[in-house]
C-alpha positions in Angstrom: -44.6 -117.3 -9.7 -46.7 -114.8 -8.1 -45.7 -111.7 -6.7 -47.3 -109.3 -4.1 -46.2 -105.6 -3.3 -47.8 -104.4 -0.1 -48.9 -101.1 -1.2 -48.7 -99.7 2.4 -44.9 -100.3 2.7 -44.1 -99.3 -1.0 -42.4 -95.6 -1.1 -42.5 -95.9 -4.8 -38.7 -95.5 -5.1 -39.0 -97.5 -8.2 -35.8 -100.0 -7.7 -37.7 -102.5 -9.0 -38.3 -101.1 -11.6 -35.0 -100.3 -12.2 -33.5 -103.6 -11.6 -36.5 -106.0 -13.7 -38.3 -103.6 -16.3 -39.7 -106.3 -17.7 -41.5 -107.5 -14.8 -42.2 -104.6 -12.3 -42.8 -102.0 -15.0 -46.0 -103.8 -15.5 -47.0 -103.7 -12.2 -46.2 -99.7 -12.2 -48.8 -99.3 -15.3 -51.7 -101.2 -13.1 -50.9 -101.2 -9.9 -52.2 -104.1 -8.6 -50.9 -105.5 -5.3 -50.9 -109.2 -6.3 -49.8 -110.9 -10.0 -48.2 -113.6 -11.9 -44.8 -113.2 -14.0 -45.2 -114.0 -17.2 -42.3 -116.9 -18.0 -41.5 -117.0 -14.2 -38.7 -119.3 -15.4 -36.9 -116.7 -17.5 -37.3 -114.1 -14.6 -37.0 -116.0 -11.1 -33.5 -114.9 -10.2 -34.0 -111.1 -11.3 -37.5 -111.0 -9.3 -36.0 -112.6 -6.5 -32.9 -109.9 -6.4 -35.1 -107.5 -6.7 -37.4 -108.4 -3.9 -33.9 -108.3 -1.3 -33.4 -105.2 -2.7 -36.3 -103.1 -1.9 -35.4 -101.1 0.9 -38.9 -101.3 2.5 -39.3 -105.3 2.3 -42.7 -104.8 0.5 -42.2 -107.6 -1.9 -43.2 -110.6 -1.4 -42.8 -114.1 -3.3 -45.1 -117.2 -3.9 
């Protein structure tokens, strides 16, 4: 599972965050636009959640 944040619609309300620490906190620490989940099977359903959730629709999912 790979995940991209488009950095340009991002507002950095941390949501994501919020909602998957496990997942998105990572990507706050390095900020990269694109990476993979580490044991995407243990974390689909909370990364997909979280993607509806962000109020800005900068999440997206491969």
């Amino acid at each position: 599972m790979k995940i991209h944040i488009d950095k340009n619609l991002c507002t950095g309300c941390e949501i994501c965050v919020n909602h998957c620490p496990d997942v998105f906190m990572m990507w706050g620490m390095y900020m990269k636009a694109d990476f993979d989940v580490a044991h995407p099977e243990k974390y689909q359903k909370a990364v997909r959640e979280t993607a509806g959730m962000c109020p800005k629709q900068a999440i997206s999912i491969d």
